[in-house]
Structure formats: structure tokens, C-alpha cells
Backbone of each chain as ProteinMPNN parsed JSONL, in Angstrom:
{"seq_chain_A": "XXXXXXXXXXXXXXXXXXXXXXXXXXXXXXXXXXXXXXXXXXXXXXXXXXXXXXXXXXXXXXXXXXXXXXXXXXXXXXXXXXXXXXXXXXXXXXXXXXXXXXXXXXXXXXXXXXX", "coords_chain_A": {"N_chain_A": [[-0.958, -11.924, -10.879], [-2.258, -9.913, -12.104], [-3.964, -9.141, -9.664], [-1.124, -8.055, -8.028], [-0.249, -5.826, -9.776], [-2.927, -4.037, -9.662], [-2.469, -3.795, -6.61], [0.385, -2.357, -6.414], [-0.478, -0.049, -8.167], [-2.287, 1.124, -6.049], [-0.843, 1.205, -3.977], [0.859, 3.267, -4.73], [-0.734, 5.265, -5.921], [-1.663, 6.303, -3.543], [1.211, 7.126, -1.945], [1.91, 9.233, -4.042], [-0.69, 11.013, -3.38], [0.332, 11.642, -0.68], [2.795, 12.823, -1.183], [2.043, 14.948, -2.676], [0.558, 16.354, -1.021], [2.515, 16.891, 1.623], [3.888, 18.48, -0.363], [2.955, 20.54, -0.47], [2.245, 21.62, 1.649], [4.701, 22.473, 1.988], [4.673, 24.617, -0.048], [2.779, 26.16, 0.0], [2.169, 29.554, 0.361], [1.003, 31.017, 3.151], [-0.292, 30.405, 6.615], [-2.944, 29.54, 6.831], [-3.85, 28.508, 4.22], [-1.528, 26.656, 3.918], [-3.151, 24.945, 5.633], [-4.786, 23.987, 4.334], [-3.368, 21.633, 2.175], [-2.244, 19.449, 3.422], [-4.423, 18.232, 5.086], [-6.077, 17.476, 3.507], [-4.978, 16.032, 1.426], [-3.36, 14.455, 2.516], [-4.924, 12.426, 4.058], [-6.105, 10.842, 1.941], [-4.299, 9.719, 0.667], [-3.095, 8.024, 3.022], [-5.314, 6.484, 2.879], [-5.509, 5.125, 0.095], [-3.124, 3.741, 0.378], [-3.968, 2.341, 2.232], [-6.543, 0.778, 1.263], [-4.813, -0.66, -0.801], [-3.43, -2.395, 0.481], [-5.38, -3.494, 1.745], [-6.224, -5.269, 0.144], [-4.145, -6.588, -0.922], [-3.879, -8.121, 1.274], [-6.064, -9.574, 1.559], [-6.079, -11.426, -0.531], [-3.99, -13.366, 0.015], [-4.716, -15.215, 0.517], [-6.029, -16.229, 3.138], [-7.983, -15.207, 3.811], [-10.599, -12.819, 3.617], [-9.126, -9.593, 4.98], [-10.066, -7.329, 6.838], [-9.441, -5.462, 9.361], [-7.502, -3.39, 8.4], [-8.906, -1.68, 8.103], [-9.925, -0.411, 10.033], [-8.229, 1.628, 10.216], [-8.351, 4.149, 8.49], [-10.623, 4.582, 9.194], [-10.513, 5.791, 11.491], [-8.85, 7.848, 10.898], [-10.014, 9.387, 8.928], [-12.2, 10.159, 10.95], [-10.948, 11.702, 12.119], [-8.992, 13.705, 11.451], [-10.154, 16.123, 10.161], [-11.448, 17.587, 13.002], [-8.936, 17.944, 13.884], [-7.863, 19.253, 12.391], [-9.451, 21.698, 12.43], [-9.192, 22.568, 14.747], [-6.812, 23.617, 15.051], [-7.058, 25.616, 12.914], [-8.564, 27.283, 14.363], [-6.843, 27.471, 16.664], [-4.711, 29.448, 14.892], [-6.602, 31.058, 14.535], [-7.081, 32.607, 16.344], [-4.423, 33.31, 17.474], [-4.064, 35.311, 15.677], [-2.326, 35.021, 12.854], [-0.301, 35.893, 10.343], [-0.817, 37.045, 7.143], [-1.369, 36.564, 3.431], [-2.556, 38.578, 0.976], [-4.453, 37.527, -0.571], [-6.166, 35.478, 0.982], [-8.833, 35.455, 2.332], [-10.784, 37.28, 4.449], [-13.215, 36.968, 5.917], [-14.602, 37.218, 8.479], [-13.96, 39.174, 9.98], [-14.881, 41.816, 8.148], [-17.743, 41.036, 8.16], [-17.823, 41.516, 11.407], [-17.377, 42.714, 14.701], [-15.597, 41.72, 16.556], [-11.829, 39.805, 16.454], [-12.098, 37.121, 15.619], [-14.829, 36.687, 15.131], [-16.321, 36.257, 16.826]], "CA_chain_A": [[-0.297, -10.845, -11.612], [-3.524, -8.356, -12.21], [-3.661, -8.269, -8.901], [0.019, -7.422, -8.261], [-0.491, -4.885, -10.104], [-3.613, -3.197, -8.816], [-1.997, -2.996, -5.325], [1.13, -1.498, -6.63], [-1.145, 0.883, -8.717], [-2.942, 1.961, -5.05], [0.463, 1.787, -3.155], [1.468, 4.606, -5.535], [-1.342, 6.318, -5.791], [-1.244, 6.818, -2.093], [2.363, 7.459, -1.704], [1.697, 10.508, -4.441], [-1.039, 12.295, -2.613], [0.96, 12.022, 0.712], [3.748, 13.985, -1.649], [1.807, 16.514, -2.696], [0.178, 17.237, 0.256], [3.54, 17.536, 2.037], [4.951, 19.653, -0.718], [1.637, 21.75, -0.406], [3.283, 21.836, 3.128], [5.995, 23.482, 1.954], [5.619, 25.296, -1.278], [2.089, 27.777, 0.187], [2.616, 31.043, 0.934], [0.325, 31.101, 4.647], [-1.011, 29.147, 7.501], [-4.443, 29.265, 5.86], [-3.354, 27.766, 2.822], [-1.125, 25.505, 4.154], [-3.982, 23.952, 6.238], [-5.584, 22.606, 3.001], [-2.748, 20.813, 1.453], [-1.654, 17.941, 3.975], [-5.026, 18.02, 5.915], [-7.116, 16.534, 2.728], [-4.034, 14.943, 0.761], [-2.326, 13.039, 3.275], [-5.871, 10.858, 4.527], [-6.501, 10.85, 0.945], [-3.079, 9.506, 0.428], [-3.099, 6.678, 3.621], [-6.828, 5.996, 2.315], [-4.637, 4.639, -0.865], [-2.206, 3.325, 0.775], [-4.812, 1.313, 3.16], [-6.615, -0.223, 0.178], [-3.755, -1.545, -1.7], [-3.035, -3.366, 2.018], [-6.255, -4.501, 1.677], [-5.903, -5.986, -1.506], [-3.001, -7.19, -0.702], [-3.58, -9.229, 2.012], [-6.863, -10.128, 1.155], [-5.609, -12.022, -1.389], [-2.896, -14.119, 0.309], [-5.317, -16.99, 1.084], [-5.531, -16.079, 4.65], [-9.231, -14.758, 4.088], [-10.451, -11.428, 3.871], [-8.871, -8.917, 6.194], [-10.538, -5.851, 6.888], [-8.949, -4.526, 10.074], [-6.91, -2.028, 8.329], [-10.026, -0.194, 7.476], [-10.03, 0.401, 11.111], [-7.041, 2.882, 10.57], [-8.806, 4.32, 7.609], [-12.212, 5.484, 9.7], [-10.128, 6.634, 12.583], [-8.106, 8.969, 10.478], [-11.229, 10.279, 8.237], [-13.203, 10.969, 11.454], [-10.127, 12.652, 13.455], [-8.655, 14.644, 10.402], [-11.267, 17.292, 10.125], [-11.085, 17.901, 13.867], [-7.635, 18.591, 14.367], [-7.533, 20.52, 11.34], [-10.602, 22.72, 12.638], [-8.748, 22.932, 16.33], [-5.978, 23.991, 14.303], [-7.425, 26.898, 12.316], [-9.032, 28.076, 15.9], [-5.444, 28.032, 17.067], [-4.241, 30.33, 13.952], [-7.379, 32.744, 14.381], [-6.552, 33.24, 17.964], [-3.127, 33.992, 17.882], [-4.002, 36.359, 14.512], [-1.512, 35.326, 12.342], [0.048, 36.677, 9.503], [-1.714, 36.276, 6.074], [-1.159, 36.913, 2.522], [-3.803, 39.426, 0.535], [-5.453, 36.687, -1.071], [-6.864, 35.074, 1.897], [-9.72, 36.034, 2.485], [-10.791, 37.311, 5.958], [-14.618, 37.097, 6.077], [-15.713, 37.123, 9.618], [-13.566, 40.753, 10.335], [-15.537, 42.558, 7.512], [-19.006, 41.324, 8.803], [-18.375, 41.424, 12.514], [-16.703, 43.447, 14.961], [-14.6, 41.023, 16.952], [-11.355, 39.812, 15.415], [-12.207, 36.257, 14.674], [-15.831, 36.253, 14.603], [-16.748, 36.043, 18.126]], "C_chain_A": [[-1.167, -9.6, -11.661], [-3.331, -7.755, -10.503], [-2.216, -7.457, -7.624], [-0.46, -6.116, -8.887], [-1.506, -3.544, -9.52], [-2.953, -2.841, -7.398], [-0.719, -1.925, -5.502], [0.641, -0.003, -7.369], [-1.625, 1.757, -7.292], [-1.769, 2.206, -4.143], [0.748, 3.166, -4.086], [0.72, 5.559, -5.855], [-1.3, 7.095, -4.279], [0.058, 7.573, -1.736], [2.417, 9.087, -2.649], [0.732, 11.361, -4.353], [-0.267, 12.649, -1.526], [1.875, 12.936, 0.448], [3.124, 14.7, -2.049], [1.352, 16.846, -1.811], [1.467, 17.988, 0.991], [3.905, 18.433, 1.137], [3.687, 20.621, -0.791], [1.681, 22.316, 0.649], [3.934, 22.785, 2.78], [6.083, 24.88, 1.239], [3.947, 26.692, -0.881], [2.147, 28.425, 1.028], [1.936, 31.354, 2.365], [-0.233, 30.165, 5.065], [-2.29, 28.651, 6.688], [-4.427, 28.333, 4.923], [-2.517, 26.671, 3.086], [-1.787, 24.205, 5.129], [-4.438, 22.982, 5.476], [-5.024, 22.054, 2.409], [-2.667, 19.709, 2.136], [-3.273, 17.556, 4.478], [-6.0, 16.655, 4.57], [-5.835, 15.31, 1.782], [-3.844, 13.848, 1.273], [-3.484, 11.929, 4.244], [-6.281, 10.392, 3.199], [-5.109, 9.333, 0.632], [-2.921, 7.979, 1.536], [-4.676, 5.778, 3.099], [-6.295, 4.66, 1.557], [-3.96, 3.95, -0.336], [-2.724, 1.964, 1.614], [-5.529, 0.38, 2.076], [-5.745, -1.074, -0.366], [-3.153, -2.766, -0.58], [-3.698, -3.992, 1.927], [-6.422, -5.959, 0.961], [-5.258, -7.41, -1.522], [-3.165, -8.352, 0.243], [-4.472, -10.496, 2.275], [-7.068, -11.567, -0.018], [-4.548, -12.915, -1.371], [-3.492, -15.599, 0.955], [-5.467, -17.24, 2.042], [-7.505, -15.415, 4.803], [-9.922, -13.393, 3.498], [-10.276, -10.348, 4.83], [-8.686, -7.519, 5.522], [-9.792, -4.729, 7.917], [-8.431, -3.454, 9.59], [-7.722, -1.055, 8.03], [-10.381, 0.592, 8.651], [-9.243, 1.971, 11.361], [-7.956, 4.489, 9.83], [-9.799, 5.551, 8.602], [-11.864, 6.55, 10.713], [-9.682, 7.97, 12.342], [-9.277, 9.871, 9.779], [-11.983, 11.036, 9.726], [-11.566, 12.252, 12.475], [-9.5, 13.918, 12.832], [-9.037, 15.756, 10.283], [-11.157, 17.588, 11.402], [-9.841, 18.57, 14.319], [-7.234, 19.352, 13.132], [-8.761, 22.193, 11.601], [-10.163, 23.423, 13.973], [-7.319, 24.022, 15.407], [-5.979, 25.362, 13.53], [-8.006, 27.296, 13.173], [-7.708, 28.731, 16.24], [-4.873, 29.03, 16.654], [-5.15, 31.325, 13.974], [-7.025, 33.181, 15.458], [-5.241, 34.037, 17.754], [-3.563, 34.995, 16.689], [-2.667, 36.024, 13.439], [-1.442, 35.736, 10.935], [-0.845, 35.776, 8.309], [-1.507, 36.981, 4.888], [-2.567, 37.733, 2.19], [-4.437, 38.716, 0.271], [-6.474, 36.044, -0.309], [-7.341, 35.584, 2.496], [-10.055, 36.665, 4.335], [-12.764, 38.048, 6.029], [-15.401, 37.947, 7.199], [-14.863, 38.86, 10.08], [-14.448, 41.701, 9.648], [-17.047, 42.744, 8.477], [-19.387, 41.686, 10.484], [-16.85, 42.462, 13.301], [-15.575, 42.869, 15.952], [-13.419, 40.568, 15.931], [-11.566, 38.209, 15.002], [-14.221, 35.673, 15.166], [-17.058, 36.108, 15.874], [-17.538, 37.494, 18.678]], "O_chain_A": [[-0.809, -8.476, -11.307], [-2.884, -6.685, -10.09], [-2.376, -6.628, -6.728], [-1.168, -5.401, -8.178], [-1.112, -2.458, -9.096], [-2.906, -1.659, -7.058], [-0.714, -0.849, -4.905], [1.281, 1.03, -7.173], [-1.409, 2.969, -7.3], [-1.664, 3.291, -3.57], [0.74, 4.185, -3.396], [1.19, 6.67, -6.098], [-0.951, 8.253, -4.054], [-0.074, 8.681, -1.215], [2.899, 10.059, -2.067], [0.833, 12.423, -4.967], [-0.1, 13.847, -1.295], [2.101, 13.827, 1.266], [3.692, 15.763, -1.799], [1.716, 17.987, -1.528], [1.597, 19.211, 1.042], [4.357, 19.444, 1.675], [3.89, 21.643, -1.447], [1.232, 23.454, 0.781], [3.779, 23.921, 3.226], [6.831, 25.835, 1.453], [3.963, 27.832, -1.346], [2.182, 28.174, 2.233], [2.596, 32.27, 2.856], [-0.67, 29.215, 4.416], [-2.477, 27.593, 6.088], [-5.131, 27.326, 5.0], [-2.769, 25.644, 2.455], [-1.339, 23.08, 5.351], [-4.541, 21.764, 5.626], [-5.761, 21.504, 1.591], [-3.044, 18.73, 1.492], [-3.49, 16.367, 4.245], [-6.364, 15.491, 4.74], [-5.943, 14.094, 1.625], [-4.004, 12.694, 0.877], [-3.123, 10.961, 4.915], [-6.935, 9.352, 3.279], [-5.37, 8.146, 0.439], [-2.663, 6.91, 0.983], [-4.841, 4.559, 3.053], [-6.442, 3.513, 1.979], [-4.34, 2.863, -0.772], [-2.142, 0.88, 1.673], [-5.114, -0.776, 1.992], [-5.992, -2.28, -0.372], [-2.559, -3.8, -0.888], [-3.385, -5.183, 1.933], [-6.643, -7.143, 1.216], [-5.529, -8.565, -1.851], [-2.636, -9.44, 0.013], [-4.246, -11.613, 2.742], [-7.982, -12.378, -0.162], [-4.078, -13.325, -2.432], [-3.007, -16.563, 1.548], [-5.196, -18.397, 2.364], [-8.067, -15.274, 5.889], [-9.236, -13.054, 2.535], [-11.242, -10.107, 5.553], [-8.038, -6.919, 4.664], [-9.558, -3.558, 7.616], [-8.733, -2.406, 10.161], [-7.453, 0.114, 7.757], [-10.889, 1.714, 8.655], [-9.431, 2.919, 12.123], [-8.135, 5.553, 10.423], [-9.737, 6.777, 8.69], [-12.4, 7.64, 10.911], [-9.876, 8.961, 13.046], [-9.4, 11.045, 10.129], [-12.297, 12.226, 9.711], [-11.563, 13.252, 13.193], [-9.437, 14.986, 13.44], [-8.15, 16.61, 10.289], [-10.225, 18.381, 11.268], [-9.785, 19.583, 15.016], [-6.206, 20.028, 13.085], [-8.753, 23.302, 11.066], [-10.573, 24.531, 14.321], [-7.314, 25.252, 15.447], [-5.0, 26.109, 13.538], [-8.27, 28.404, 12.706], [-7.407, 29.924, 16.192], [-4.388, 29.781, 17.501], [-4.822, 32.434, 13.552], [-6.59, 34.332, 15.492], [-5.132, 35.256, 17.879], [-3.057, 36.025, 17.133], [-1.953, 37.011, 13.26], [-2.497, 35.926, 10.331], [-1.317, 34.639, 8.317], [-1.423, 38.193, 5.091], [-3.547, 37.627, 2.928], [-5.516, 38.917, 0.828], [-7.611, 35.984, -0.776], [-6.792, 36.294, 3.339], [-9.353, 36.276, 5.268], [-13.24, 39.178, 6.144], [-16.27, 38.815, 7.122], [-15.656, 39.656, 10.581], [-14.918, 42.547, 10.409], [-17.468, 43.7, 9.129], [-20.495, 41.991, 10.925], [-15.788, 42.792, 12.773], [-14.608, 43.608, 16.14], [-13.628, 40.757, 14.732], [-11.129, 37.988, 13.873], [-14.623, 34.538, 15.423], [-18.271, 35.915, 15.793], [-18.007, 37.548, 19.815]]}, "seq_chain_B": "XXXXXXXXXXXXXXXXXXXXXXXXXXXXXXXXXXXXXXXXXXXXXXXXXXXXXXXXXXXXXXXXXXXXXXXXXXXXXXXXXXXXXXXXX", "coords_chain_B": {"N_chain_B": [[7.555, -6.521, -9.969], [5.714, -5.982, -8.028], [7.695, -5.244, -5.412], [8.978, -3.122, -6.847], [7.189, -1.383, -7.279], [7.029, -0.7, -4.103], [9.453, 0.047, -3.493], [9.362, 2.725, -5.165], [7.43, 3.788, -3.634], [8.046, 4.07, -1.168], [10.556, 5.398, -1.527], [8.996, 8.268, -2.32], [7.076, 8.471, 0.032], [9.049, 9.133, 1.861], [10.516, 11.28, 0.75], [8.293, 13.24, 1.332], [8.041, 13.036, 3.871], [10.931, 14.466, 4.707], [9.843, 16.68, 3.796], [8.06, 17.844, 5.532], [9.35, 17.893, 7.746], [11.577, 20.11, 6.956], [9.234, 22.085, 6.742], [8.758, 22.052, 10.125], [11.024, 22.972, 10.685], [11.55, 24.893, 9.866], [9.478, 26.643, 9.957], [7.448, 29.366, 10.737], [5.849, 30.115, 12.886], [3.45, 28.709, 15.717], [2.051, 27.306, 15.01], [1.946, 26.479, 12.326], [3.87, 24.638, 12.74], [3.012, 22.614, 14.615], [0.802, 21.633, 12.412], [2.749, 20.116, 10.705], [3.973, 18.75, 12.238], [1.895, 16.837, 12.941], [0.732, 16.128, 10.261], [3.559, 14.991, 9.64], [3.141, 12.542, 11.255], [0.765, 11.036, 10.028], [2.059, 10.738, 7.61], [3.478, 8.653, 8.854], [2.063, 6.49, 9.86], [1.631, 6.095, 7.046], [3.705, 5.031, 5.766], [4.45, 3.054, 7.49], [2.0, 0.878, 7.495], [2.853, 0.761, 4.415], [4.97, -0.942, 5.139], [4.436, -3.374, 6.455], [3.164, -4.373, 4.055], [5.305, -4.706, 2.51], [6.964, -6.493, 4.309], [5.061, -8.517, 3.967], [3.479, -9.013, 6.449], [1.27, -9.204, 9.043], [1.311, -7.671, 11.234], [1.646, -5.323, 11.593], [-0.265, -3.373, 11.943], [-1.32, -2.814, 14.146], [0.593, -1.667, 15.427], [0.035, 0.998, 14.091], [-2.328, 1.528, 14.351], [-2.043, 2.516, 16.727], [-0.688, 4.567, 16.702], [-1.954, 6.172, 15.386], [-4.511, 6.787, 16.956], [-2.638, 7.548, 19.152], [-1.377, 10.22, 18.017], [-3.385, 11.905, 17.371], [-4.622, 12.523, 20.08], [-2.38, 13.868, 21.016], [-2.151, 16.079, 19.15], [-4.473, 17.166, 19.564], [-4.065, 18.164, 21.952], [-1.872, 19.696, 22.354], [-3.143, 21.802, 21.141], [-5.086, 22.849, 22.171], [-3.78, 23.267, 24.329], [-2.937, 26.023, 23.105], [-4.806, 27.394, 22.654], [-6.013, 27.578, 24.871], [-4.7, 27.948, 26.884], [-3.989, 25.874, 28.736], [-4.385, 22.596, 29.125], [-6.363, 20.487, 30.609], [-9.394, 21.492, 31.253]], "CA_chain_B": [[6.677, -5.351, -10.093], [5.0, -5.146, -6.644], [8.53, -4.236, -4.927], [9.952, -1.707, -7.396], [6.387, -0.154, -6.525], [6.843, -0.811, -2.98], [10.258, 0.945, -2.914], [8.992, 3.535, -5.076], [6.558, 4.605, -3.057], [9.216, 4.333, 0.339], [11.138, 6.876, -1.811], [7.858, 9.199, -2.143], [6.942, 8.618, 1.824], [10.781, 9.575, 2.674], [10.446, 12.922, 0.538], [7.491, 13.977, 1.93], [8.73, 13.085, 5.948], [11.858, 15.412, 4.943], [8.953, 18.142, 3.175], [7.453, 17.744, 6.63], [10.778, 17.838, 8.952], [11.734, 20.844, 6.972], [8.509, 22.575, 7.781], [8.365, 21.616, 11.807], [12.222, 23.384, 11.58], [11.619, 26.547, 9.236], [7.826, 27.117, 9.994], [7.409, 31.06, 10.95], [5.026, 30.148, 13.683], [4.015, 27.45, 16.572], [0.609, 25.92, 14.395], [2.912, 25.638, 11.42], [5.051, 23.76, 13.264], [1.745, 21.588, 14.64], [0.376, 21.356, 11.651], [3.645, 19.794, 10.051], [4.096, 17.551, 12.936], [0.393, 16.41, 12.587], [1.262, 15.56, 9.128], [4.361, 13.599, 9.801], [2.849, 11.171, 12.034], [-0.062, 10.682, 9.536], [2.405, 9.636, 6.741], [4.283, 7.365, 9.336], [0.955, 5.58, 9.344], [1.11, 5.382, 5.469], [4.97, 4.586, 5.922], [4.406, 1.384, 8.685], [1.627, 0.358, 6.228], [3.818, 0.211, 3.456], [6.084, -1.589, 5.721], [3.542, -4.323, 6.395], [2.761, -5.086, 2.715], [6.525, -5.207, 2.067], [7.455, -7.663, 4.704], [4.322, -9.503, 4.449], [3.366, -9.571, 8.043], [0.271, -8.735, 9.762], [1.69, -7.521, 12.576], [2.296, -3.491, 11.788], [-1.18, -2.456, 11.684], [-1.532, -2.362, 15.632], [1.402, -0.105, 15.2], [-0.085, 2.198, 12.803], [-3.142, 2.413, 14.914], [-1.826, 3.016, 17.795], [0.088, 6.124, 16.697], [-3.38, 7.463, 14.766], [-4.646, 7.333, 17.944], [-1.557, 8.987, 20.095], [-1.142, 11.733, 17.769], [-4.696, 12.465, 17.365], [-4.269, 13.078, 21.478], [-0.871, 14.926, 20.987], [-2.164, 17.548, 18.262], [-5.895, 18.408, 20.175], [-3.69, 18.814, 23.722], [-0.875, 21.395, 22.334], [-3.67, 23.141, 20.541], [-5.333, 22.977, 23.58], [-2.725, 24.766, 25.081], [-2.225, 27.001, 22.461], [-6.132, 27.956, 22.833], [-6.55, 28.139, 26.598], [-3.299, 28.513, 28.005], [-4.118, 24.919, 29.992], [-5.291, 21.432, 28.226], [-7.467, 20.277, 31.07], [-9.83, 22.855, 32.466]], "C_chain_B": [[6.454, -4.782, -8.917], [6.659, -4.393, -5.742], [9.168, -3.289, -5.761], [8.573, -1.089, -7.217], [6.834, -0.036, -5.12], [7.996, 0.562, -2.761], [10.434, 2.289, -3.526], [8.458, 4.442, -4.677], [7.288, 4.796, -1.552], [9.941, 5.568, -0.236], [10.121, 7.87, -1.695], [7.539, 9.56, -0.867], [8.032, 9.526, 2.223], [10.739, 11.087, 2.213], [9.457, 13.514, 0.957], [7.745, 13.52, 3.318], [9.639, 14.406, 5.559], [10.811, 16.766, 4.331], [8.925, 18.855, 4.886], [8.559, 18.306, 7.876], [11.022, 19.292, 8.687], [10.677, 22.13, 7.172], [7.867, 23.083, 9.006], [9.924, 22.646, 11.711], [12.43, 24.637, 10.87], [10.518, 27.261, 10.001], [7.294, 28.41, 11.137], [6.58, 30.655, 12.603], [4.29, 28.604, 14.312], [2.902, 26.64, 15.311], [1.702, 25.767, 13.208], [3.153, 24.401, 12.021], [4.097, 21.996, 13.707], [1.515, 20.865, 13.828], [1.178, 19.906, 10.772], [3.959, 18.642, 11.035], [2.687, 16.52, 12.525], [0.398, 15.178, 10.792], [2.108, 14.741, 8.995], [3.633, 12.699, 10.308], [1.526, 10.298, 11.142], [0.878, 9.814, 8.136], [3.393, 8.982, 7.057], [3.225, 6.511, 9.138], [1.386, 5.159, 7.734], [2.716, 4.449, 5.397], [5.128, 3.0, 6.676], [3.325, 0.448, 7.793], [2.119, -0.329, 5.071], [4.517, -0.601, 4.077], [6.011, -3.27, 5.932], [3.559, -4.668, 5.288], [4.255, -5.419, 2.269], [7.255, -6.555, 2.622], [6.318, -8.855, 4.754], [3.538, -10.372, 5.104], [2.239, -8.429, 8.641], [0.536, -7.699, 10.812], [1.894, -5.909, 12.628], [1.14, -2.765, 12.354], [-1.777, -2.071, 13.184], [-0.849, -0.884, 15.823], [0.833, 1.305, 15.02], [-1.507, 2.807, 13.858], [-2.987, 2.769, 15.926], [-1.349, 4.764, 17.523], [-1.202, 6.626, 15.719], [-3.838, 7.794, 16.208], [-3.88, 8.417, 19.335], [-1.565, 10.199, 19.387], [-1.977, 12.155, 17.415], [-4.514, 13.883, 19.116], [-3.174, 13.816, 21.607], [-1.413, 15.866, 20.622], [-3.279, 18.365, 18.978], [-5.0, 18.642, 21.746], [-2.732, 20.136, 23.548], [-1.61, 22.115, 21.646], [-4.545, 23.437, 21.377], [-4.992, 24.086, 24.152], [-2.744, 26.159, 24.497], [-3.598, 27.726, 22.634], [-6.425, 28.599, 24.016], [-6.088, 28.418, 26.961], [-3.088, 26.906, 29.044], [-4.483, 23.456, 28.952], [-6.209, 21.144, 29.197], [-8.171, 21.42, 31.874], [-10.426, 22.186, 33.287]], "O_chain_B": [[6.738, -3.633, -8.581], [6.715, -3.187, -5.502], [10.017, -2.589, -5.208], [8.756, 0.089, -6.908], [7.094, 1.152, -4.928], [7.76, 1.632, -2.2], [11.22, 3.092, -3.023], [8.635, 5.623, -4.979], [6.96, 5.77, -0.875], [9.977, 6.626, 0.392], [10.374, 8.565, -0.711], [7.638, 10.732, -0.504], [7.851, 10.564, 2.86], [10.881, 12.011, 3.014], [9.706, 14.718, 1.017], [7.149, 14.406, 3.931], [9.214, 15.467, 6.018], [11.248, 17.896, 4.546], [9.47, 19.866, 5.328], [8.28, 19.119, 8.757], [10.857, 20.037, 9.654], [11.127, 23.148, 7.698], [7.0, 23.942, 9.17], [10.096, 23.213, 12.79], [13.348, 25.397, 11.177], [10.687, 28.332, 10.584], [6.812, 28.172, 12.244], [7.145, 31.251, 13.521], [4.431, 27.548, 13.696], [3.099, 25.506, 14.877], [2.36, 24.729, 13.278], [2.637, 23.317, 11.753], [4.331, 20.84, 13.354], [1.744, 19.66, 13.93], [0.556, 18.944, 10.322], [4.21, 17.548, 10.53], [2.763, 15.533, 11.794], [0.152, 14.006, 10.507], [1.852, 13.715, 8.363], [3.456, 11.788, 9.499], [1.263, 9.134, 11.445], [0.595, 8.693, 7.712], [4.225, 8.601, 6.234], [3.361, 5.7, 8.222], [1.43, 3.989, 7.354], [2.742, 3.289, 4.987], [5.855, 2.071, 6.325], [3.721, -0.647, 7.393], [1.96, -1.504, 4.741], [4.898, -1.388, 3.21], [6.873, -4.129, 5.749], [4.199, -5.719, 5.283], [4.395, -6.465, 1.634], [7.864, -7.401, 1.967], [6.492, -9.904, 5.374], [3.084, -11.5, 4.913], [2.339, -7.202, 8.672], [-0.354, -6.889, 11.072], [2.273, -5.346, 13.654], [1.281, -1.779, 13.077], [-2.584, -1.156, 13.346], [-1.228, 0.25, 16.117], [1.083, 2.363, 15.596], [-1.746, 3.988, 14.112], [-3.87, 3.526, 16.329], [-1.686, 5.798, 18.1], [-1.112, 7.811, 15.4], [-3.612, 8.911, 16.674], [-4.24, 9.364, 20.034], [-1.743, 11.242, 20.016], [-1.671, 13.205, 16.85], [-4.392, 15.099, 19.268], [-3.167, 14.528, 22.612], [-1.436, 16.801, 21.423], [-3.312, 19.59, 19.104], [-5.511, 19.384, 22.585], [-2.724, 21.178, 24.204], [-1.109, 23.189, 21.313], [-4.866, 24.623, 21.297], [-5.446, 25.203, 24.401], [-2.613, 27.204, 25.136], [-3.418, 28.934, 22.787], [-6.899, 29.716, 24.226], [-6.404, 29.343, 27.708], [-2.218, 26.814, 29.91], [-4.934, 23.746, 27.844], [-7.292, 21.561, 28.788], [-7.724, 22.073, 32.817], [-10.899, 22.718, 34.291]]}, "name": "protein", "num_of_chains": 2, "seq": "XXXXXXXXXXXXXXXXXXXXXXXXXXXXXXXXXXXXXXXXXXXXXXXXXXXXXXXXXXXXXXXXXXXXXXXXXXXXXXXXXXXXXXXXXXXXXXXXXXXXXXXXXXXXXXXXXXXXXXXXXXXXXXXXXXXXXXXXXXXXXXXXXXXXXXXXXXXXXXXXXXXXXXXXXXXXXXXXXXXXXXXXXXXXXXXXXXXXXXXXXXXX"}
């Protein structure tokens, strides 16, 4: 029963970063800004989602099974990458950007993204 | 308990896929559109996961890593493109 519980506690924690990230998807105003909602939520969010698996299956008398932590490492190390290729992509093309967001590397340098 | 979480959290997954969908089909510009794909396929992972603990069965998590790994290789080749003009130089 406890641990019933705990996994449904990490299934759901998971399942509600993956929603705010997506609606962090949706609901900010530029690319910029919408890089940092899904990129940290949603491994944050299967992270959660991968524990409570763990838990879960760990606990079915079958042993302890780790594999899913394989998913886990893959996504932490690949995450940051394709979110960094990603904001390359968006300085290149120049796109559009609200006032708030900042634009550092134009002030100090005379190329437009930094180069 | 554990399935009225389970299919709580399938409802949560499902609204953030359609956040995501409607993103990839509004989204002003192509990295949006990336970005938002990028994102779906990360909470199909959490989605096939869940899917596993619901039916009980070992058997998803090949799944799940297979598609971390394809759409890892999907998102760095069209930004690739979108960088160089080419993915392999």
C-alpha cells in the first residue's frame, strides 16, 4: 500500500512537470523563453515519471530493475544539447524577440550573434 | 489508488501532447515548430512509460529508448540543416 502510493505520488509528479513545461510551450511570449519551459520541465517531468517505474517494478518480486535509468541518463545528457543546437538555430536565423529578452552579445560585440 | 493515478496522469500526458501539437501547428517560426516537436517525442517517452507501469509489462522500455535515441538524431539533423544549409558536411 505505502508503496502504491509513493509510485502514484512520482507518476504524478512527473506527469505535472511535463504539463507545465508544455503549457510553458504555449503560454511564452518568444522563442527564447519558450526554450526554457519544455527543455528543463519535460526531463524533469520523465525523470519522475522514470522513478515511479522504478519503484514500481522494483517491487514486484522480480528483483531490482534498473534499466529504465538507462532512458533517464540518455535524456539528461542529450537535453542540453539539442536545446543549445536549438538556440544556435534561433540566433542564426535572428528571430523575433520581445523587449524583455535580453540581447547581450549585440551590445558587447559587433557581429549579430556574437561571432 | 495506483490506477486513478495512472489515468490521471494519461489525462495530464494527453494535455500536454495537444499543448505541444498546437504549438508544431501555430508556431510563428521553423525552431518553434522543432522545439515543440522535440518536446512531443520526449513526453511520448513519459507517455510509453506510463504505459508500461499500467499494463505491467517490461516490455515498453526498449520502446521508449529507442525513440530517445531517434529523436535525439531527428532534432540535431533538421537543426543541422537549419544551421548549414546541409546535415552532413
Amino acid at each position: 500500500m505505502l508503496v502504491e502510493i509513493i509510485v502514484s505520488l512520482f507518476l504524478l509528479i512527473g506527469a505535472a512537470f511535463a504539463l507545465i513545461g508544455s503549457w510553458g510551450l504555449v503560454h511564452l511570449p518568444d522563442f527564447y523563453m519558450r526554450l526554457h519551459g519544455p527543455t528543463k520541465a519535460t526531463t524533469l517531468g520523465v525523470g519522475g515519471m522514470i522513478v515511479g517505474s522504478v519503484i514500481f517494478f522494483s517491487t514486484q518480486g522480480e528483483g531490482i530493475s534498473l534499466h529504465e535509468l538507462l532512458i533517464t541518463l540518455f535524456l539528461f545528457i542529450t537535453a542540453p544539447v539539442s536545446a543549445h543546437m536549438l538556440a544556435k538555430a534561433a540566433l542564426h536565423l535572428q528571430l523575433e524577440r520581445v523587449e524583455k529578452t535580453r540581447d547581450v552579445a549585440r551590445k558587447n560585440t559587433s557581429g549579430p550573434c556574437g561571432k | 489508488m495506483l490506477s486513478l493515478a495512472i489515468e490521471a496522469a494519461f489525462a495530464m500526458m494527453s494535455l500536454a501532447l495537444l499543448f505541444n501539437l498546437w504549438r508544431v501547428v501555430r508556431g510563428p517560426d521553423l525552431p518553434d515548430r522543432i522545439l515543440a516537436l522535440d518536446t512531443m517525442y520526449i513526453n511520448t517517452i513519459a507517455l510509453i512509460v506510463l504505459y508500461g507501469v499500467h499494463e505491467q509489462s517490461g516490455f515498453y522500455f526498449e520502446a521508449a529508448l529507442l525513440i530517445a535515441v531517434m529523436g535525439f538524431v531527428g532534432t540535431v539533423a533538421v537543426v543541422k540543416y537549419l544551421l548549414r544549409g546541409d546535415i552532413v558536411e
